[in-house]
VEXDREN-2710 file (C-alpha; in Angstrom, 1 decimal):
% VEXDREN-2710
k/r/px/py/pz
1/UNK/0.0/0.0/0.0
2/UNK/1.1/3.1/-1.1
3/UNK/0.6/6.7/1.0
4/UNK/1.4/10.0/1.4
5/UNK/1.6/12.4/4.2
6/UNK/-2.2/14.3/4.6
7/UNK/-1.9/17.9/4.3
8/UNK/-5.2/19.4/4.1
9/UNK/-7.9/17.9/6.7
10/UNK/-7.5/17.4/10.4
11/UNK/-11.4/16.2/11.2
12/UNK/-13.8/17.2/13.5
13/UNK/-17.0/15.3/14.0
14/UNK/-18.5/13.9/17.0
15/UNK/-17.7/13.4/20.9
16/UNK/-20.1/12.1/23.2
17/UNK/-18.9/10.0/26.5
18/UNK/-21.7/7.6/28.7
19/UNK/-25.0/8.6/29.8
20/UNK/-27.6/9.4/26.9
21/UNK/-29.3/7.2/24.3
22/UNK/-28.1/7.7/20.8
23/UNK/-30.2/8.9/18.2
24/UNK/-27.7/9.6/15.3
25/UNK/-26.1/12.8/14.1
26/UNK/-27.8/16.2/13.5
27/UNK/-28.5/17.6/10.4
28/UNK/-25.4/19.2/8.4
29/UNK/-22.3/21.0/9.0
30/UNK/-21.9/25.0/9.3
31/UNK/-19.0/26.8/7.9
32/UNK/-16.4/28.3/9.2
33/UNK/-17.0/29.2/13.1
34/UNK/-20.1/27.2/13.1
35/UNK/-21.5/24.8/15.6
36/UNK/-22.7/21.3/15.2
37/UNK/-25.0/20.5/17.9
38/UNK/-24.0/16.8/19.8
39/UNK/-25.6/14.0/19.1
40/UNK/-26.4/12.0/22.4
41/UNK/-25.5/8.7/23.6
42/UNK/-23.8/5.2/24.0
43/UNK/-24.5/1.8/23.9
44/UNK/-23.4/1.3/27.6
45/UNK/-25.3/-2.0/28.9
46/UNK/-23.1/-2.0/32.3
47/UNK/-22.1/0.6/35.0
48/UNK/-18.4/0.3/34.4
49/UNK/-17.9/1.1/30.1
50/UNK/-15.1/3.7/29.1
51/UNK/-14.2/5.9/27.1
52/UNK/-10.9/5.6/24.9
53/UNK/-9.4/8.8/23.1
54/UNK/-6.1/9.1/20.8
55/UNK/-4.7/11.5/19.0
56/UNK/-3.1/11.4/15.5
57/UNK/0.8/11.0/15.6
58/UNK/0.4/10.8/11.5
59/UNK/-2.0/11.9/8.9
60/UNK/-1.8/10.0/5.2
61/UNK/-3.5/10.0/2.3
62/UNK/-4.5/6.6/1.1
63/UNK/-3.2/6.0/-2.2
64/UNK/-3.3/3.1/-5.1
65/UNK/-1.4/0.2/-4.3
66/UNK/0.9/-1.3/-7.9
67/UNK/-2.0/-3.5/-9.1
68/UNK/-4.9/0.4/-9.2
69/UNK/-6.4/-0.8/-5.7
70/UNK/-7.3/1.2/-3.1
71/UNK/-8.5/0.7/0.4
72/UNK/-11.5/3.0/1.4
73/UNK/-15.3/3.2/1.5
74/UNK/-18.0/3.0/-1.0
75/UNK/-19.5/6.4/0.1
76/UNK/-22.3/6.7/-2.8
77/UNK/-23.4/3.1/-2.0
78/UNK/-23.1/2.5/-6.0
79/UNK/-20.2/0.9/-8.7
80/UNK/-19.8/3.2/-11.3
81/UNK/-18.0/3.6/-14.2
82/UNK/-16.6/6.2/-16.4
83/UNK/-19.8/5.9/-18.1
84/UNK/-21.8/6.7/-14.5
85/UNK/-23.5/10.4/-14.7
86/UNK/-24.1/10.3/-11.8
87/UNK/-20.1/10.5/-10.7
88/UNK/-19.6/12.7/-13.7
89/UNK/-17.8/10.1/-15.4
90/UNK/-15.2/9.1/-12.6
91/UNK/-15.0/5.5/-12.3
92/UNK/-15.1/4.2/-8.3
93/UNK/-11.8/1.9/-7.2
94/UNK/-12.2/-1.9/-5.5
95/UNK/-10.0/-2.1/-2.2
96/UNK/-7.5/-5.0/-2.3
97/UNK/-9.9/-7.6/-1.0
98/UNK/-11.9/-7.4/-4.0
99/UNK/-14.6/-4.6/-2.7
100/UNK/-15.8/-3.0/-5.2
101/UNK/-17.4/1.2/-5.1
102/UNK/-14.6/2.3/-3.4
103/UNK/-14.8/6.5/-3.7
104/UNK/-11.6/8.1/-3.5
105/UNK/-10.5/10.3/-6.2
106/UNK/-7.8/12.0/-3.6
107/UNK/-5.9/8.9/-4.5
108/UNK/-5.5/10.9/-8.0
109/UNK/-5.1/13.8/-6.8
110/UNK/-2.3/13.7/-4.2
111/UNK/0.2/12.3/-5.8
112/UNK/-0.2/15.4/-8.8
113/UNK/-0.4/18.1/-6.2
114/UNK/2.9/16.3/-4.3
115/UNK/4.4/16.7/-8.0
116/UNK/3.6/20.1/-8.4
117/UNK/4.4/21.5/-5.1
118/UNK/8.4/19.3/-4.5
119/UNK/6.8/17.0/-2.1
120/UNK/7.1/19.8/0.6
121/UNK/3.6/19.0/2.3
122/UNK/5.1/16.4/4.4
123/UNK/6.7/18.4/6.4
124/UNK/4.1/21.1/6.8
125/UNK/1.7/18.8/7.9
126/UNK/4.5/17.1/10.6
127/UNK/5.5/20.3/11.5
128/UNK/1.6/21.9/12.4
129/UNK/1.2/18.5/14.4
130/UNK/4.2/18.9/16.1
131/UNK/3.5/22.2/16.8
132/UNK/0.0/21.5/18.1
133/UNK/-1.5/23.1/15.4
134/UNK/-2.7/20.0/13.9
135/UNK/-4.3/17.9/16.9
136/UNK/-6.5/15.2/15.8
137/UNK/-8.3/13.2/18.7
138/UNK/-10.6/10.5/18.1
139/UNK/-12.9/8.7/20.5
140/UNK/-14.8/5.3/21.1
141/UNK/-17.1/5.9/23.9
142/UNK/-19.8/3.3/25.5
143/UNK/-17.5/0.2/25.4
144/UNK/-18.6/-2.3/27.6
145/UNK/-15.8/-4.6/25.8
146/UNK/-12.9/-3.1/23.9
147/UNK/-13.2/-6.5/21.9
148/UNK/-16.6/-7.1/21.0
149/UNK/-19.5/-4.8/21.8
150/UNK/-22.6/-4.2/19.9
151/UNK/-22.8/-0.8/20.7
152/UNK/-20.1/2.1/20.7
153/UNK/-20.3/5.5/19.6
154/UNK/-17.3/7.1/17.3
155/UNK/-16.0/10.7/18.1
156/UNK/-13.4/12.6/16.5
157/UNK/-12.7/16.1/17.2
158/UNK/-9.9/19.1/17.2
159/UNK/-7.6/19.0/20.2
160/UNK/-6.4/22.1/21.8
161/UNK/-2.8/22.3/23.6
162/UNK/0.9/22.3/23.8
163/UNK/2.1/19.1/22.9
164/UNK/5.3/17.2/23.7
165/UNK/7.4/14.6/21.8
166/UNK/9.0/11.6/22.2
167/UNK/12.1/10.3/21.4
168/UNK/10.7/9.2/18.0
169/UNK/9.8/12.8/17.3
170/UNK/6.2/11.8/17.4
171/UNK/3.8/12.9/19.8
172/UNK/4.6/11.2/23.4
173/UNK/1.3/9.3/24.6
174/UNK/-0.4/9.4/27.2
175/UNK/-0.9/13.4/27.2
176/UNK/-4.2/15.5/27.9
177/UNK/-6.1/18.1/25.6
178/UNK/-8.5/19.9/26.0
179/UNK/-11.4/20.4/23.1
180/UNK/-11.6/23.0/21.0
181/UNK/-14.0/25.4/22.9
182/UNK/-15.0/27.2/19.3
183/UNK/-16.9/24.4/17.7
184/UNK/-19.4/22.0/18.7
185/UNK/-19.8/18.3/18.1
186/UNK/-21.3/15.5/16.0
187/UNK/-21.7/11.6/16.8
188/UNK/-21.8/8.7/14.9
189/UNK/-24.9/6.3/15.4
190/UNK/-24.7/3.5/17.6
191/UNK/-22.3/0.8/15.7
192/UNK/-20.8/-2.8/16.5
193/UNK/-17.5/-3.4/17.5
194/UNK/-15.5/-6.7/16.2
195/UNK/-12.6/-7.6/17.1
196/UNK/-11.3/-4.3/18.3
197/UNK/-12.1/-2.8/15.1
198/UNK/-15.3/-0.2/14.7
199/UNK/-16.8/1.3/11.1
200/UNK/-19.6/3.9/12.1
201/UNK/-20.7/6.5/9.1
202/UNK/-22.1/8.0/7.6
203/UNK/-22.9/11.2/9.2
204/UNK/-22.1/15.2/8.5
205/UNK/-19.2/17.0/9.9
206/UNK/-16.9/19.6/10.2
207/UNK/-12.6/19.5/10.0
208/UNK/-10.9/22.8/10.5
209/UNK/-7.9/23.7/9.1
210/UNK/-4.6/24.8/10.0
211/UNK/-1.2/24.2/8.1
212/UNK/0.7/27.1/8.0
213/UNK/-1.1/30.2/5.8
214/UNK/-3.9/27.5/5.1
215/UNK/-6.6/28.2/7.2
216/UNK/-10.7/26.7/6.5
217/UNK/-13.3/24.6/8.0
218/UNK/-13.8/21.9/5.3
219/UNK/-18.0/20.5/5.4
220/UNK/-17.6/17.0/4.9
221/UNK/-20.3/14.9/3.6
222/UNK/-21.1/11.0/4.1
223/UNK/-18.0/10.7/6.1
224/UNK/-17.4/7.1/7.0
225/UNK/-14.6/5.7/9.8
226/UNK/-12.9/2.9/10.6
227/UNK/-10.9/2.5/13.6
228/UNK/-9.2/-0.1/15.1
229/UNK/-8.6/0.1/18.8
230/UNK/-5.0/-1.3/20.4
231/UNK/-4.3/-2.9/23.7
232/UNK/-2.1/0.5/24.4
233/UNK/-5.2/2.9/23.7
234/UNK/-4.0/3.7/20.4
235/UNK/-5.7/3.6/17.2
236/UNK/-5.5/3.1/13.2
237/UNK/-8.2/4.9/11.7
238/UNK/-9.8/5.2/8.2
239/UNK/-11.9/7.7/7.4
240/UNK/-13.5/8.6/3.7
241/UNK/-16.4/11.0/2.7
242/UNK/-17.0/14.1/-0.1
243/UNK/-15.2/17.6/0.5
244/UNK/-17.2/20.4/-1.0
245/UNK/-14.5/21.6/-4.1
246/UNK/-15.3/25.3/-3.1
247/UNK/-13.3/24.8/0.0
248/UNK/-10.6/23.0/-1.8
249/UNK/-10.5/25.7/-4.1
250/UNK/-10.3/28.3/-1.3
251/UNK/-7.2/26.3/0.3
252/UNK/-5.2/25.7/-3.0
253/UNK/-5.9/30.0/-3.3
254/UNK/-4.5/30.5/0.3
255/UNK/-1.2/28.7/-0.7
256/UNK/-0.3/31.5/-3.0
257/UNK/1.2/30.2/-5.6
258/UNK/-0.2/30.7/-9.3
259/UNK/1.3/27.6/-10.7
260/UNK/0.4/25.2/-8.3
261/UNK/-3.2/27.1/-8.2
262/UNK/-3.9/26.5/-11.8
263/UNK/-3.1/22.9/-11.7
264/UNK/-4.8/21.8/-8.5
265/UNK/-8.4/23.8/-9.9
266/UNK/-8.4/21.8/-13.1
267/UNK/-7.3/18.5/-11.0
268/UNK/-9.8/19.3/-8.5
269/UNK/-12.9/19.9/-10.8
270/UNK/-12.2/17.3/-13.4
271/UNK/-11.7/14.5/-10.3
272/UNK/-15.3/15.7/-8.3
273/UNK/-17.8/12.7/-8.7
274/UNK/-20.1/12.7/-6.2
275/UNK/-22.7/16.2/-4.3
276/UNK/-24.4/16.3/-8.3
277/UNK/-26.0/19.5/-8.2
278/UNK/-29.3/20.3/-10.7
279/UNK/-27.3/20.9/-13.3
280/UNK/-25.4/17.5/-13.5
281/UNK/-21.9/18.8/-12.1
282/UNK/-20.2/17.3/-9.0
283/UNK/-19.2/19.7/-6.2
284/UNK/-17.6/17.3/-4.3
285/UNK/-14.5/15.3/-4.3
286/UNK/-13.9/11.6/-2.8
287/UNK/-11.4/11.4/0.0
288/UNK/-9.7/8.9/2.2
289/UNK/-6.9/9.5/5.0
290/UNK/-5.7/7.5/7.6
291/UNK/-4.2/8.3/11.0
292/UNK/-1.8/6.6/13.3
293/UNK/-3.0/7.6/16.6
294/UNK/-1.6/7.5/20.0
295/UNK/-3.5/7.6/23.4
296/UNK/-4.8/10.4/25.0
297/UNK/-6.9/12.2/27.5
298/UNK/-9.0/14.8/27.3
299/UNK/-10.5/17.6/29.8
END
């Protein structure tokens, strides 16, 4: 499998911890500065479930592997071709185990705009976590069993804090953040865990944006996650869903450079393929990123 460092969406979506019943997420995401109100719940069946947060060490964008594959989601619930109106002519991708409807036309896209811009988003985007500008927590709240349960909720929201290092130059775990006190929150339904492992989606929500100059709260539709929770509290994540072009054109605009403009606006609008508006053209592009999380707390 092939990846490259994510340099344009830290998420923000849902936290709830134990104590309300779930009824799913709520309506759609604001823009910038906006606030999603919480969806409610867990699936606690006991006195004694937990709560288990982490917070991205890494952010990648989930490429092709040699053979065209790619692991994701199919967010559209539909196979299409590059015959499919309805994706404006952008074929879907089948994941390595021979899924088929995968949507994730950022696997096109990245590796052009890494072209185009020297491959120097790496190090932005290592650099703004580092610096705790990028601080991506995730939760998995209700579990009566970190194994198997039939009910957990999925939270991800933006940390806020100073963050240390380890040794590794990654973030240490173990630390505490608080939440971001400017935006609210959005949960994921009730979903099963097997295994350790926990796919909730879809559901509406927001991931803000800071990487240097870049600054935006992306709306992202239909988003779908998969995490997979360790021994350690730590977490691999998935997550896939449609960002509304607009906003990617507003970021590529923000990075100033008229070169690397013009290319990512024609890559952008020619890759959309799903949000068809009434006049047949996609405003919204495909996306899957995955995280390497480590554990942490949060006050």
């Amino acid at each position: 499998m092939k990846s490259v460092r994510w340099f344009l969406l830290p998420l923000l979506a849902m936290a709830v911890g134990c104590g309300d019943d779930s009824d799913g997420t709520d309506g759609g995401a604001g823009g910038s500065g906006d606030v999603m109100d919480a969806g409610t719940g867990d699936g606690c069946s006991t006195d004694d479930c937990q709560d288990y947060f982490s917070v991205a060490q890494t952010l990648d964008w989930e490429l092709q592997d040699d053979a065209g594959m790619v692991i994701g989601f199919d967010v559209d619930h539909r196979v299409s071709d590059d015959t499919d109106p309805q994706t404006c002519g952008n074929p879907d991708f089948t994941s390595p185990d021979g899924v088929e409807g995968i949507d994730s036309q950022s696997s096109l896209l990245m590796p052009l705009l890494f072209d185009a811009t020297g491959d120097s988003i790496p190090g932005y985007v290592a650099t703004a976590i580092s610096d705790g500008q990028l601080l991506w927590m995730l939760g998995i709240s209700g579990v009566d069993d970190p194994k198997d349960d039939d009910c957990v909720i999925v939270s991800s929201f933006p940390g806020v804090g100073t963050p240390f290092l380890g040794t590794d130059g990654l973030l240490a775990p173990g630390q505490t953040f608080d939440l971001d006190p400017e935006y609210g929150m959005a949960s994921s339904e009730c979903a099963p865990m097997k295994d350790g492992i926990v796919e909730a989606g879809p559901f509406e929500t927001l991931l803000p944006i800071t990487i240097v100059q870049l600054s935006e709260v992306l709306r992202i539709h239909d988003a779908h996650v998969r995490a997979e929770l360790h021994e350690d509290g730590s977490m691999d994540v998935l997550m896939a869903g449609g960002v509304e072009i607009e906003q990617l054109f507003t970021l590529v605009r923000q990075a100033d450079t008229a070169e690397v403009t013009e290319i990512a606006d024609l890559l952008i609008e020619s890759l959309a393929d799903l949000g068809q508006d009434e006049g047949g053209v996609c405003r919204q592009l495909s996306m899957t990123l995955t995280a390497r999380s480590t554990n942490a707390f949060v006050f």
